[in-house]
C-alpha positions as CSV (number, residue, x, y, z in Angstrom):
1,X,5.0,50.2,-14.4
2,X,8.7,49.3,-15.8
3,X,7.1,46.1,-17.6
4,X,4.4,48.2,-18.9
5,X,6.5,50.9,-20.6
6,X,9.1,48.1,-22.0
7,X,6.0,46.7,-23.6
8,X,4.6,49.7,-24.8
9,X,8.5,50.8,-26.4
10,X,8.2,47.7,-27.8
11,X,5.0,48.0,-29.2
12,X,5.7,51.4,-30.5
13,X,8.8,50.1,-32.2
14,X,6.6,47.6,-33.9
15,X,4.4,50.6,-35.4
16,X,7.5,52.4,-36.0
17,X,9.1,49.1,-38.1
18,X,6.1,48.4,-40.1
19,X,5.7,52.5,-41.0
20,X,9.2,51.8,-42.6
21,X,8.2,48.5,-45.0
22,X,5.2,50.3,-45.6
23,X,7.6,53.5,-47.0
24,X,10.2,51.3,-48.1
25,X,8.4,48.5,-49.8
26,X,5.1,48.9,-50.5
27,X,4.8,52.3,-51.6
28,X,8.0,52.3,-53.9
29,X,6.2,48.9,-55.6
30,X,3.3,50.5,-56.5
31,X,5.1,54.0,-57.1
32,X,7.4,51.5,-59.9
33,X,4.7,50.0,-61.2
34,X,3.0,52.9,-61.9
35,X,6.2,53.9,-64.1
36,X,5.9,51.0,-66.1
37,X,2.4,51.6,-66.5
38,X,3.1,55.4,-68.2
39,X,6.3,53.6,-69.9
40,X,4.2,51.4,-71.5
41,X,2.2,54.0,-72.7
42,X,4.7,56.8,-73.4
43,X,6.7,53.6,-75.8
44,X,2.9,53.2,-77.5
45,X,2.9,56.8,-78.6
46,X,6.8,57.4,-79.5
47,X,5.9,53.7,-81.7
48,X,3.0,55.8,-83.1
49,X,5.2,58.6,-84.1
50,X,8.0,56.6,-85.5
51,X,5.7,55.0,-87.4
52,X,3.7,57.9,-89.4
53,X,7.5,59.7,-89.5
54,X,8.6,56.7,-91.5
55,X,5.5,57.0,-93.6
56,X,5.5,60.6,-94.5
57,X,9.3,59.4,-96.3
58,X,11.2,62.9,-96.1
59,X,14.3,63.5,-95.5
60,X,13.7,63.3,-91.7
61,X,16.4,60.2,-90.7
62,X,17.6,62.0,-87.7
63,X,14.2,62.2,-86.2
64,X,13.3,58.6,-86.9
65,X,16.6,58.0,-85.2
66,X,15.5,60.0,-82.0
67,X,12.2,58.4,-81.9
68,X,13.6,54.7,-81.9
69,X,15.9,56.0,-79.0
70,X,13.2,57.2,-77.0
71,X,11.4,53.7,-77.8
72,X,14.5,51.8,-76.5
73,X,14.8,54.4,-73.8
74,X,11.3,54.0,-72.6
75,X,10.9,50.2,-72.8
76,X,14.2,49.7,-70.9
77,X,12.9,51.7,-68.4
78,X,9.7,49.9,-67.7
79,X,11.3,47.2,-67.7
80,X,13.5,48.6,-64.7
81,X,10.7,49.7,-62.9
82,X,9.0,46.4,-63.4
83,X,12.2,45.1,-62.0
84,X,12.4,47.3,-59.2
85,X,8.7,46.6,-58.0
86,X,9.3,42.7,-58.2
87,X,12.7,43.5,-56.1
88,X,10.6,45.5,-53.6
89,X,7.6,42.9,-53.3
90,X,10.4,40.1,-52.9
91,X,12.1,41.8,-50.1
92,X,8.6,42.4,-48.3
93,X,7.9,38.8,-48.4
94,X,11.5,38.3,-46.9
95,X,11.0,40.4,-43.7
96,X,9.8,38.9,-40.9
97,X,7.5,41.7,-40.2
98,X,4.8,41.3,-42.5
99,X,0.8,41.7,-42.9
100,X,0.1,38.8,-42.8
101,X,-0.5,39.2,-47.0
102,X,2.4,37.1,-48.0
103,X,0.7,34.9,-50.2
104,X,-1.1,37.6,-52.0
105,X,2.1,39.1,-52.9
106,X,3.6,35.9,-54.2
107,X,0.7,35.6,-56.6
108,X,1.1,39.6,-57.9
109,X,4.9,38.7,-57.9
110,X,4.3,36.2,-60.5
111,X,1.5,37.9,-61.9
112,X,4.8,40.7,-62.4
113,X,6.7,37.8,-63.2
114,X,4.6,36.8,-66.3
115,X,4.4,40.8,-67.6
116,X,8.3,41.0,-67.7
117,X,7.6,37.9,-70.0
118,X,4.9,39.5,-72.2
119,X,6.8,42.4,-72.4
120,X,9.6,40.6,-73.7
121,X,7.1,39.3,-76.3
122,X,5.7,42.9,-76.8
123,X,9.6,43.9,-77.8
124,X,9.6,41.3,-80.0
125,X,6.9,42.2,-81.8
126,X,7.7,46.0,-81.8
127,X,10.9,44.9,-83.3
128,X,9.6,43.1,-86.6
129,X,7.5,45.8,-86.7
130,X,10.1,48.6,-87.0
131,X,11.9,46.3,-89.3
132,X,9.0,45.5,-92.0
133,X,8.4,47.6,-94.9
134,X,4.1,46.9,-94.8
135,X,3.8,47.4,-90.5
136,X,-0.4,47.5,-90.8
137,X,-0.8,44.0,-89.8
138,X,2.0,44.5,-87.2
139,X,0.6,47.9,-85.8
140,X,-2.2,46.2,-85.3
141,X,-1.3,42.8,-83.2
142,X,1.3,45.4,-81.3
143,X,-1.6,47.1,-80.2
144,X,-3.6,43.8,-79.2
145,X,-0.2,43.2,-76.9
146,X,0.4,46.4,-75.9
147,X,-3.8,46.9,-74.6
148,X,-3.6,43.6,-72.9
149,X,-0.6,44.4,-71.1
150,X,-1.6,47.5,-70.0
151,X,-4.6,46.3,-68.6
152,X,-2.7,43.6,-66.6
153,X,-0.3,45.6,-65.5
154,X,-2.9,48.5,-63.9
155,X,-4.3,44.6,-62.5
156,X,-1.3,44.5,-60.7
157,X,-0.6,48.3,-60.0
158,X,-4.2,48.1,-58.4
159,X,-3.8,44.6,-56.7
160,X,-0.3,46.8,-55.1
161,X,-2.1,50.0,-54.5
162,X,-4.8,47.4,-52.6
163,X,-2.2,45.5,-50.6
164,X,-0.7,49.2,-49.9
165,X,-3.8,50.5,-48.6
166,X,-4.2,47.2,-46.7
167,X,-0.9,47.7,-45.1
168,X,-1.5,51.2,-43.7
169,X,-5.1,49.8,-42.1
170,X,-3.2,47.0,-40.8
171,X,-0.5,49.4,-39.2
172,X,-3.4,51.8,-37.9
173,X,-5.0,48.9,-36.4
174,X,-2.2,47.4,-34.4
175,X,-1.3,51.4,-33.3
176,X,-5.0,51.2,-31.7
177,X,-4.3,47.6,-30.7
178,X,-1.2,49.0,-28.9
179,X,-2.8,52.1,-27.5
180,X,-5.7,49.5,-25.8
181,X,-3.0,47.2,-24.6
182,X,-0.9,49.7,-23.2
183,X,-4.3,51.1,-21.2
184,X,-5.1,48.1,-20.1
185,X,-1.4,47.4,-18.8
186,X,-1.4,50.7,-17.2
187,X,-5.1,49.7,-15.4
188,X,-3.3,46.6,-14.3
189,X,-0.3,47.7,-13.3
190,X,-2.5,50.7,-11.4
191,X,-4.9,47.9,-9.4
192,X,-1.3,45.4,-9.2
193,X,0.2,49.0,-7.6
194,X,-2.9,49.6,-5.3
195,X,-3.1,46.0,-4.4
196,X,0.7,45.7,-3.3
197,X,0.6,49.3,-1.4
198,X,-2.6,48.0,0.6
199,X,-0.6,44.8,1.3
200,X,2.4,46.7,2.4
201,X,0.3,49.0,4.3
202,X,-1.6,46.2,6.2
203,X,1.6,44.5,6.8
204,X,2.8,47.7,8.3
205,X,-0.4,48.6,10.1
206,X,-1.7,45.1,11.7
207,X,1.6,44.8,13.4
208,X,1.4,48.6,15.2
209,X,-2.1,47.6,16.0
210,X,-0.9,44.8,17.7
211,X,1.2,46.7,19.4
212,X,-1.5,49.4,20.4
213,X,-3.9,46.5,21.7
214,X,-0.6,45.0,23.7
215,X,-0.2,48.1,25.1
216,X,-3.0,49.0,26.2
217,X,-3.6,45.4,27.6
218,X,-0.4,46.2,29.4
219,X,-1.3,49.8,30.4
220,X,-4.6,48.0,31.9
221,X,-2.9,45.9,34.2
222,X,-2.5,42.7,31.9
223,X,1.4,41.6,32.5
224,X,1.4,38.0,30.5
225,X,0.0,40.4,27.2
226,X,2.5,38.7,24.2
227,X,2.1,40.3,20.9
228,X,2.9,38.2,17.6
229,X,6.2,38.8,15.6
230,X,5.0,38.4,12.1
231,X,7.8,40.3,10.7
232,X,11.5,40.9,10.8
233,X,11.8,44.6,10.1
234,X,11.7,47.1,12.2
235,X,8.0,46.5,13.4
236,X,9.2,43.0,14.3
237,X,12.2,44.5,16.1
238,X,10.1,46.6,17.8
239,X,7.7,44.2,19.0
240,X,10.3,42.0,20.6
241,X,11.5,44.4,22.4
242,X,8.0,45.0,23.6
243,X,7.5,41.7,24.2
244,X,11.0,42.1,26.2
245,X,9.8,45.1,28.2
246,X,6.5,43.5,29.4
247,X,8.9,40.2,31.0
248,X,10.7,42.4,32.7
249,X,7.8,44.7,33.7
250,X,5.8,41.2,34.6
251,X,9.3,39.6,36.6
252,X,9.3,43.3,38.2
253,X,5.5,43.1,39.1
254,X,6.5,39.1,40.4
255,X,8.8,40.6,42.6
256,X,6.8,43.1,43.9
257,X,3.8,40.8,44.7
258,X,6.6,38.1,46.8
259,X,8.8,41.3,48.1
260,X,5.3,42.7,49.6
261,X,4.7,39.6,51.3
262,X,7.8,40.4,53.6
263,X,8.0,43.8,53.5
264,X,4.7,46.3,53.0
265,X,4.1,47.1,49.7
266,X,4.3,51.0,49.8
267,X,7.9,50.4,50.6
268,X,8.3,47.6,48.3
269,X,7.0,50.8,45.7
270,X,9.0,53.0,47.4
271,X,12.3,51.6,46.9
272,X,11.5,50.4,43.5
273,X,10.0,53.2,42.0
274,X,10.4,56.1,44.3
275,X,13.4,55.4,46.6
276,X,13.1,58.9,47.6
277,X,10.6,58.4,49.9
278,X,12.6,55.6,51.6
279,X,15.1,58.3,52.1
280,X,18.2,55.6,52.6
281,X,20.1,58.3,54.7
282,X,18.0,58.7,57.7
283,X,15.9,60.9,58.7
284,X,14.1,62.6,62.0
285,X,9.8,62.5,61.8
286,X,7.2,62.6,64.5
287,X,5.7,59.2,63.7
288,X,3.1,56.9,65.8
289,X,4.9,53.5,66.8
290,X,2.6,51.0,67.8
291,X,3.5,47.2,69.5
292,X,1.1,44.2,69.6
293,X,1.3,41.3,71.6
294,X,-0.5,38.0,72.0
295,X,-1.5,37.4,75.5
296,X,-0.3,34.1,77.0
297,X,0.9,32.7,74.0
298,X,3.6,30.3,75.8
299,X,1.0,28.3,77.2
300,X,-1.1,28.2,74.3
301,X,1.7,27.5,72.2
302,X,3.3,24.2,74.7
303,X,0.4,22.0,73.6
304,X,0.5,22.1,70.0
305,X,2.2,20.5,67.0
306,X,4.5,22.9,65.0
307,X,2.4,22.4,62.0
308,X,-0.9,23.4,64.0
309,X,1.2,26.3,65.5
310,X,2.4,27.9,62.5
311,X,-0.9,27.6,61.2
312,X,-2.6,29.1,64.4
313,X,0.4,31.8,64.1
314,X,-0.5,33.0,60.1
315,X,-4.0,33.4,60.9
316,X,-3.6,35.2,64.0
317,X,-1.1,37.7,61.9
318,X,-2.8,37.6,58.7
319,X,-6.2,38.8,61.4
320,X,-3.8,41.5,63.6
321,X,-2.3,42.9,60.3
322,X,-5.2,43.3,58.5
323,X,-6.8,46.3,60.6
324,X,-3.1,47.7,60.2
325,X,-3.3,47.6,56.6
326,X,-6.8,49.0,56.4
327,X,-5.9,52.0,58.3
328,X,-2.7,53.2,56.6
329,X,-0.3,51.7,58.8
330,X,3.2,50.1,57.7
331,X,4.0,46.5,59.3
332,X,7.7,46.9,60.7
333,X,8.4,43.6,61.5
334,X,6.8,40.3,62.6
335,X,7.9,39.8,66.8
336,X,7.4,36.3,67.3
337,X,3.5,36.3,68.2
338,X,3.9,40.4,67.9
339,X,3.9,42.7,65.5
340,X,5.8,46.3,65.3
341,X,3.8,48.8,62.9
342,X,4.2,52.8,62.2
343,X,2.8,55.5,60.8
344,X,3.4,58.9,59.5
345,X,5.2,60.8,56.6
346,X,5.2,60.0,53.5
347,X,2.6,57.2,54.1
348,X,-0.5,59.3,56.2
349,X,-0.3,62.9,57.3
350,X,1.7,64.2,60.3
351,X,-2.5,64.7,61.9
352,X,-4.1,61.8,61.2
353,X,-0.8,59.6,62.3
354,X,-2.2,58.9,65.7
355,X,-5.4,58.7,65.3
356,X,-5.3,56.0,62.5
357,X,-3.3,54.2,64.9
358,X,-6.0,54.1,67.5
359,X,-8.6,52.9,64.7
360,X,-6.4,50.0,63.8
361,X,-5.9,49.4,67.9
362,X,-10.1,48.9,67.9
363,X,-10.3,46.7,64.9
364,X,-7.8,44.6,66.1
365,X,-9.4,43.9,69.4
366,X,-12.6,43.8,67.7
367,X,-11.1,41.1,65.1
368,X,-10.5,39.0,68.4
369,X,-14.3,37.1,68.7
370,X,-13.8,36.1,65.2
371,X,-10.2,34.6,65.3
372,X,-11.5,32.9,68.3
373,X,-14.4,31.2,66.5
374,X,-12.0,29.9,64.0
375,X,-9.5,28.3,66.3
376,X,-11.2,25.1,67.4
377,X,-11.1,24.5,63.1
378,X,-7.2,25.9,63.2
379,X,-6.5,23.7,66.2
380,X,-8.5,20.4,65.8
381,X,-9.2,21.2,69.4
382,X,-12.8,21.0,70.9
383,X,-12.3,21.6,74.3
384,X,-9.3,22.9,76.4
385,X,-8.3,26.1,74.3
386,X,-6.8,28.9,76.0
387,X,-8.7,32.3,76.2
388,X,-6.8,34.4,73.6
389,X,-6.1,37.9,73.8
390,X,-3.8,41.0,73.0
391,X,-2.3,44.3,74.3
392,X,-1.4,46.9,72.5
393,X,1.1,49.9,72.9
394,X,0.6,53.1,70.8
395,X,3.1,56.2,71.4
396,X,3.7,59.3,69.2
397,X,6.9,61.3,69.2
398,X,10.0,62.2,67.3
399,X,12.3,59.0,65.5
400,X,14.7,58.4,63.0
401,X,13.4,57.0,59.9
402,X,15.4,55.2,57.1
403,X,17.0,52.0,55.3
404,X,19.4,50.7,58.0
405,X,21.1,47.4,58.2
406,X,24.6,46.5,56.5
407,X,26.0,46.8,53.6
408,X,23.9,43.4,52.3
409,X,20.9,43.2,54.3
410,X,19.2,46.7,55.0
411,X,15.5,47.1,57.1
412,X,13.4,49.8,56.3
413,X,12.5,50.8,60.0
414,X,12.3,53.2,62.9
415,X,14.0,53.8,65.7
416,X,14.4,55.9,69.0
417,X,12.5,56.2,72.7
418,X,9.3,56.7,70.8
419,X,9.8,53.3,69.7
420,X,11.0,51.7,72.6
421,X,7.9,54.0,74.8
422,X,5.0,51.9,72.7
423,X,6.6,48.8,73.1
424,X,7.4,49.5,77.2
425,X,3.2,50.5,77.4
426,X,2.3,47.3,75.2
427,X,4.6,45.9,78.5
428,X,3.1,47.6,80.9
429,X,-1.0,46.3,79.6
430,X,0.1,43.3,81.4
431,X,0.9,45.1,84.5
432,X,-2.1,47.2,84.6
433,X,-4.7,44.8,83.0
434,X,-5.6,46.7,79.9
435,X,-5.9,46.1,76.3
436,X,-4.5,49.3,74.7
437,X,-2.3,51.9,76.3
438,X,-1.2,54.7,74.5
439,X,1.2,58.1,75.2
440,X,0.0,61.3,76.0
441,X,2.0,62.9,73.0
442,X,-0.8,60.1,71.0
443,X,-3.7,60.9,73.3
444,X,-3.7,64.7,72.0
445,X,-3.2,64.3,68.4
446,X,-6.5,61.7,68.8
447,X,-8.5,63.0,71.2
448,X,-10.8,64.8,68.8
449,X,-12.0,61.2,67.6
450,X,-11.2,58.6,70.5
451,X,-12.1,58.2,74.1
452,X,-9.2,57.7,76.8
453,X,-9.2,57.7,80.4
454,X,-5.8,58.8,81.9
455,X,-4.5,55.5,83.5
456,X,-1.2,56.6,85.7
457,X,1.9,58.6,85.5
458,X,5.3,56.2,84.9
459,X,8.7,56.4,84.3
460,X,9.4,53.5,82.1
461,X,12.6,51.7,81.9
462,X,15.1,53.8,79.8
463,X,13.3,56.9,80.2
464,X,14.1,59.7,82.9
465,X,10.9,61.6,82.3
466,X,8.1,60.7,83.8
467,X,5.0,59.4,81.0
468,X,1.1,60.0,81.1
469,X,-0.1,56.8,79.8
470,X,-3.8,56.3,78.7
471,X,-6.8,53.4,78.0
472,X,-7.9,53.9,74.7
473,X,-11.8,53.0,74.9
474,X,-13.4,53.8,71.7
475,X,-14.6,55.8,69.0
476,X,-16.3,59.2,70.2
477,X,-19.9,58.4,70.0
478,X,-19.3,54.6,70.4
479,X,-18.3,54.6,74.3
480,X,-21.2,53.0,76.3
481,X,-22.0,55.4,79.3
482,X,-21.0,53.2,82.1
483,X,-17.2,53.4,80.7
484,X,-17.6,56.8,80.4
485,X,-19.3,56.9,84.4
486,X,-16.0,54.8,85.1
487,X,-13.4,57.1,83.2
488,X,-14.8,60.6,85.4
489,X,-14.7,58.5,88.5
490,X,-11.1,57.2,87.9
491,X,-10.2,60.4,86.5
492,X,-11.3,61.6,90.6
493,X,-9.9,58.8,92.3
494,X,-6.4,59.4,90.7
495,X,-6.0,63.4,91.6
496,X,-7.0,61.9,95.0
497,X,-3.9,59.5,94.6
498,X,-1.7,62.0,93.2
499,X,-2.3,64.3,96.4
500,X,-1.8,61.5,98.6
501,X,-5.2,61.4,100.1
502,X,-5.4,57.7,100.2
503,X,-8.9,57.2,101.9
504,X,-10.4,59.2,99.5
505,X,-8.2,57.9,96.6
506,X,-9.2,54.8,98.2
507,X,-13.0,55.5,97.9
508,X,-13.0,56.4,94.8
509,X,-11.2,53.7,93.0
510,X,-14.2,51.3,95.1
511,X,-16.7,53.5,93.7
512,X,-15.3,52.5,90.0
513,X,-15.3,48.7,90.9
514,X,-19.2,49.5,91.6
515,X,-19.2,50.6,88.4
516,X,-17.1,48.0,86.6
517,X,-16.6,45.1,89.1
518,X,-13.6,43.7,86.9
519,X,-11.7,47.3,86.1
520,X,-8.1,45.9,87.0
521,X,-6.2,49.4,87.2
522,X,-8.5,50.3,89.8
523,X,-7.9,47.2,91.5
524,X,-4.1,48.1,91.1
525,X,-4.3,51.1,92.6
526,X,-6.2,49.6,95.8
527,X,-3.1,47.5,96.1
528,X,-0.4,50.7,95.8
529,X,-3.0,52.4,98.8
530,X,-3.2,49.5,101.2
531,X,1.1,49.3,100.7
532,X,1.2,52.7,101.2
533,X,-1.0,52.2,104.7
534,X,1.7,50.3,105.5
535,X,4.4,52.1,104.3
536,X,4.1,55.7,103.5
537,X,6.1,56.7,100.6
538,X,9.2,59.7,100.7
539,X,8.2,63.2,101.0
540,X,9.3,63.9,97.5
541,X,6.8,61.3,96.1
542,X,5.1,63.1,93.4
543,X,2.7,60.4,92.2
544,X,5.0,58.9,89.8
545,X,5.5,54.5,89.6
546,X,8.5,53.1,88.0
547,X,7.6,50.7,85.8
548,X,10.3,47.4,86.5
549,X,9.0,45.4,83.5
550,X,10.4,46.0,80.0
């Protein structure tokens, strides 16, 4: 727009400048030879009138006088305005700006040029014939000159008036010429205007489009999303930082994936993103705790290789964890061939603790045929393997909750008797042959969805109050009858127990080996009545055994 309006000043000056030689020049040539013209013929007729005053021979010398001034007068003056329209021609043909009609002003220059001569010729003439005493023959070759200089010099006059009128088209021309180039300037500084606003918009808008796409690529889970820095503005700026943000959101995610490999994830996300939860200072919760064990891995583990072992040791936690996982539960801590898990506020409902404890018990022991399949591949072993198995302790109660460790090295964890009860009943499966034992604080918060039978009343070590533990069987609805037959007749045979009436204690616990030939705990208790034949216990026995074994 600036080199459009410099041109069109410029142009406009041009218009302007040629208005001027046009006013300055041409005009006052044509204006000046018009004078001479009406010089020329004013001097005819004051020659006229000197010449019948001189024949009418009176007494009139002053007016003869007056005449021959006006004569000298007038022909001095054409001849000045002759002058003046050569002066104004040469001065056009001087300036720079022209009309491109310089050479037709040279020629009606020296056409001028050759009048000033014939008018000197003309004065000549005019003088013999004011000086002879018979002027006839002079009158009438003045006149000759005086016609044929007329004529040329209304030639000229004309030729002027022509160039004149020539002039003004010209300048009217070039004013549309300008008018046309300064539209056309204006239309191409309008599109050159458009064009750099839609480049500088693009370059603006590509780059937040970028960004939107990288964003949304980010908000959709893609980490390694890089956006392009085209620029080094503020866009650019922006994008780097970006660019910045997602590598540290991506080393954050990194971190997460390899922290959650050692500690669960919802704590991983708890102490990242909502350390609240993690509550650093401690806290007291009713939480399920529950222990599992491999059974008899010593032996199993004397005859391998460590490669083979720790091998046989991932899959076997990778298969026990994974029922954990499913249901909700947090993995503790890894035990050797053991694992410690827990559930409750603010990763599962203070209701459903227990019983989602209990589901992952089931899977696990159901997840047993499978890992057994896979160990002759795990092992290289054909023949020889030990039978694998697991027990499981699951007890509910008040614990304290929280971050705790030292200063450098801190354990999301648990702790209390609740925690120490599951891992005395995952203990005391070994002592009374069962898979899954869990408390009686765990028994009612599941009993609307599991199955139990009511194994025995202990007092584990550490504890002064006596615990009801209980078998977890199954899912309501999934417990075949003759486990069910089993439970009632236990449940009989241990009141019996309880009240000391060991022959009927005793048949009753025969009566569940009718049932289920291979039922250890009733197999235990046989054992308890026949050394209680022998020796009877203390009058304050109150049906309680202390469990020995940690």
């Amino acid at each position: 727009m600036a080199v459009v309006a410099l041109l069109s000043m410029q142009m406009t000056r041009t218009v302007d400048d040629q208005l001027v030689i046009i006013d300055h020049n041409y005009f006052p040539a044509y204006v000046a030879l018009a004078q001479a013209s009406i010089g020329s013929v004013e001097e005819s007729a004051y020659t006229r009138r000197l010449l019948l005053a001189v024949a009418e021979r009176q007494d009139n010398a002053s007016k003869v006088d007056d005449l021959r001034q006006l004569i000298a007068d007038t022909g001095k003056a054409s001849d000045r305005e002759i002058g003046a329209a050569r002066q104004h021609i040469n001065e056009q043909i001087a300036d720079p700006l022209d009309f491109d009609d310089n050479i037709a002003l040279a020629r009606l220059d020296a056409r001028i040029e050759s009048l000033q001569e014939e008018r000197q010729r003309y004065e000549s003439v005019l003088g013999r014939l004011l000086a002879a005493a018979d002027a006839a023959e002079l009158l009438g070759e003045l006149d000759d000159w005086r016609d044929d200089f007329d004529r040329k010099i209304d030639v000229s006059r004309s030729e002027m008036r022509r160039l004149a009128g020539a002039a003004i088209v010209g300048t009217r021309a070039y004013q549309r010429h300008v008018v046309q180039i300064g539209l056309a300037l204006l239309a191409i500084a309008a599109l050159l205007g458009i064009t750099v606003a839609a480049a500088v918009t693009l370059g603006l808008v590509r780059p937040v489009r970028r960004l939107l796409v990288g964003t949304a690529a980010v908000e959709g889970g893609a980490l390694d999303t890089v956006v392009p820095i085209t620029s080094r503005d503020e866009i650019g700026r922006l994008t780097q930082s970006f660019n910045s943000m997602v590598g540290e959101l991506r080393i954050k995610a990194q971190i997460r994936e390899i922290f959650g490999k050692y500690v669960d994830p919802r704590i991983v996300a708890g102490l990242i993103d909502r350390p609240e939860l993690t509550d650093a200072k401690g806290s007291r919760r009713e939480m399920t705790i529950l222990f599992c064990d491999m059974k008899g891995f010593t032996t199993f583990s004397e005859g391998m290789t460590p490669a083979a072992l720790v091998t046989v040791l991932n899959r076997y936690m990778t298969v026990i964890s994974e029922p954990v996982r499913r249901h909700s539960g947090i993995i503790d801590k890894y035990i050797g061939d053991g694992i410690m898990a827990f559930w409750g506020p603010p990763f599962t409902g203070a209701d459903e603790q227990a019983r989602l404890a209990c589901l992952a018990a089931l899977d696990q022991v159901a997840a047993l045929s499978a890992f057994r399949a896979e160990l002759p591949d795990l092992t290289g072993l054909k023949r020889g393997l030990p039978e694998i198995d697991i027990r499981i302790g699951i007890a509910t109660g008040d614990v304290v909750v929280g971050s705790i460790g030292s200063e450098q090295t801190r354990n999301y964890t648990v702790i209390g008797d609740t925690v120490n009860l599951a891992s005395r009943l995952e203990g005391a499966s070994k002592t009374y042959g069962t898979r899954v034992l869990i408390s009686e604080a765990a028994n009612r918060l599941a009993a609307d969805a599991m199955e139990t039978r009511e194994i025995d009343t202990v007092l584990v070590v550490g504890k002064t109050e006596p615990q009801r533990i209980f078998e977890l069987l199954g899912r309501k609805g999934d417990v075949a009858p003759d486990l069910l037959a089993l439970r009632d007749a236990y449940a009989e045979a241990l009141d019996a127990y309880r009240c000391k009436d060991w022959e009927k204690a005793r048949t009753g616990f025969q009566q569940c080996l009718d049932v289920t030939p291979c039922d250890a705990p009733s197999k235990l208790f046989l054992e308890r009545i026949a050394q209680f034949d022998a020796t009877a216990p203390c009058a304050e026995w109150n049906g309680v055994w202390s469990l020995v074994e940690k």
